[in-house]
Backbone as CSV, one residue per row, in Angstrom:
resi,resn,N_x,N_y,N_z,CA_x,CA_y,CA_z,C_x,C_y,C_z
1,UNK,-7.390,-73.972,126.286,-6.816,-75.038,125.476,-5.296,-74.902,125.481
2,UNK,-4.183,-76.305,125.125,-2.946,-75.730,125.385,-2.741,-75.495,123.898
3,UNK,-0.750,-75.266,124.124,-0.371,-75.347,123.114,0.536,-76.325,122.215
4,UNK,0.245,-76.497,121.205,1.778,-77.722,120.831,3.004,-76.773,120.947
5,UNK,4.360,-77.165,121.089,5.129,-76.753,121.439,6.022,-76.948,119.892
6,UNK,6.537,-76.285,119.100,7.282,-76.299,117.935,8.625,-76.622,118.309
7,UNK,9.080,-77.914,117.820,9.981,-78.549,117.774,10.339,-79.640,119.016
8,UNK,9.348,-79.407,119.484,9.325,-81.105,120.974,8.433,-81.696,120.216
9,UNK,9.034,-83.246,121.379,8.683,-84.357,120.414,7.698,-84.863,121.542
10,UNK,6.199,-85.598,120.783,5.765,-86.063,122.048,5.550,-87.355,121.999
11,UNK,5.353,-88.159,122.899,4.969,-89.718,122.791,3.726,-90.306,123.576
12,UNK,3.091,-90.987,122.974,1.869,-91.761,123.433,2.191,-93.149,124.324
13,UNK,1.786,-93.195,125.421,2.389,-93.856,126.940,1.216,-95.033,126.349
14,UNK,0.551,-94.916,125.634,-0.161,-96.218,125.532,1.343,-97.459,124.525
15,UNK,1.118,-96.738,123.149,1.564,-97.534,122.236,3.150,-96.669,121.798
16,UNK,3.451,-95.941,122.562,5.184,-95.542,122.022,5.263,-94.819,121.088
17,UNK,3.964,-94.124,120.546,4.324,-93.814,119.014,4.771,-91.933,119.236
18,UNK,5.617,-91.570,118.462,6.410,-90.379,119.266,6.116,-89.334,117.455
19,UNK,6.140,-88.348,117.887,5.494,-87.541,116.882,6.749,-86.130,117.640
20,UNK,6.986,-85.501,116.041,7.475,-84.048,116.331,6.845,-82.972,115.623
21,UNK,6.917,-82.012,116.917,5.986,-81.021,116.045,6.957,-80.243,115.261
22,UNK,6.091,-79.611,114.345,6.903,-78.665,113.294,6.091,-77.466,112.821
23,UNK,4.658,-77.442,113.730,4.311,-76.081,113.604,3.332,-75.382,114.792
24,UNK,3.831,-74.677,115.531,3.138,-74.895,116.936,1.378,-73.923,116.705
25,UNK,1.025,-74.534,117.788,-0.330,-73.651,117.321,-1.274,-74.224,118.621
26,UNK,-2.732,-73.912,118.744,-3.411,-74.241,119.907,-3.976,-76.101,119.424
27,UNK,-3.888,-76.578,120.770,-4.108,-77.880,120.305,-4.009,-78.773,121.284
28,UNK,-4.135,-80.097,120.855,-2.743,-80.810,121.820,-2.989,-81.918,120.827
29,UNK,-1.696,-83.050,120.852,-1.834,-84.046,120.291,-2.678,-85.122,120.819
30,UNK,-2.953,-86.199,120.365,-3.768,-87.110,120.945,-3.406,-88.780,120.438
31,UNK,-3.269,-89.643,120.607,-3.057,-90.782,120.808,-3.403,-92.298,121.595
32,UNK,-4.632,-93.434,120.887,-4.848,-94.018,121.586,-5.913,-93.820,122.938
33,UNK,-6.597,-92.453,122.421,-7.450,-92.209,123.134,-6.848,-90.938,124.349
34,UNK,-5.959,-90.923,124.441,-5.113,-89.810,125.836,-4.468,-88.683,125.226
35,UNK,-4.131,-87.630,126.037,-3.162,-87.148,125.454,-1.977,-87.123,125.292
36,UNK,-1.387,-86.928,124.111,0.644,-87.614,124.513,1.307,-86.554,125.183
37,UNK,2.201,-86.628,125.579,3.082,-86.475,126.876,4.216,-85.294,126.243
38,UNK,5.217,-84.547,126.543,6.020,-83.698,125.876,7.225,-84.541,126.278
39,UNK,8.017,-85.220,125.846,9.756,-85.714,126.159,10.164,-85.077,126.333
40,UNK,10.948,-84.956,127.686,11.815,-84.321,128.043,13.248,-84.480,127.241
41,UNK,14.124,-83.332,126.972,15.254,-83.806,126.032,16.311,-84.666,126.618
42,UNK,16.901,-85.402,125.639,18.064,-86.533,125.836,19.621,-85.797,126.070
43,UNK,20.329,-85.976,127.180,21.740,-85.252,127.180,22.435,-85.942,125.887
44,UNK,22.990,-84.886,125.831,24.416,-85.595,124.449,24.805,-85.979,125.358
45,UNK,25.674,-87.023,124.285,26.758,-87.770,125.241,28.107,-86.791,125.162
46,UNK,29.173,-86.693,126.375,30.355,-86.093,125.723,31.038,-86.016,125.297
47,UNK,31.891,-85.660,124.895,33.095,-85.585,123.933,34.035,-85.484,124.073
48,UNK,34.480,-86.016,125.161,35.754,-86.128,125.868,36.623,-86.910,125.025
């Protein structure tokens, strides 16, 4: 079985709906029937 990952966010490719975890443990999320996906993280923008 996997694991949730504490503090990634995941999203459901059916309906968009994006969930963060906040306590990791064996599992996986689920959504719409599938399992949701892990997002990869967003660059900051810089600060130039």
């Amino acid at each position: 079985m996997s694991m949730s990952q504490l503090g990634k966010r995941y999203k459901c490719e059916v309906c968009g709906t994006e969930v963060l975890c906040t306590k990791a443990g064996e599992g996986v999320f689920v959504c719409c029937g599938k399992e949701m996906k892990v997002q990869e993280p967003r660059p900051l923008p810089s600060s130039d």
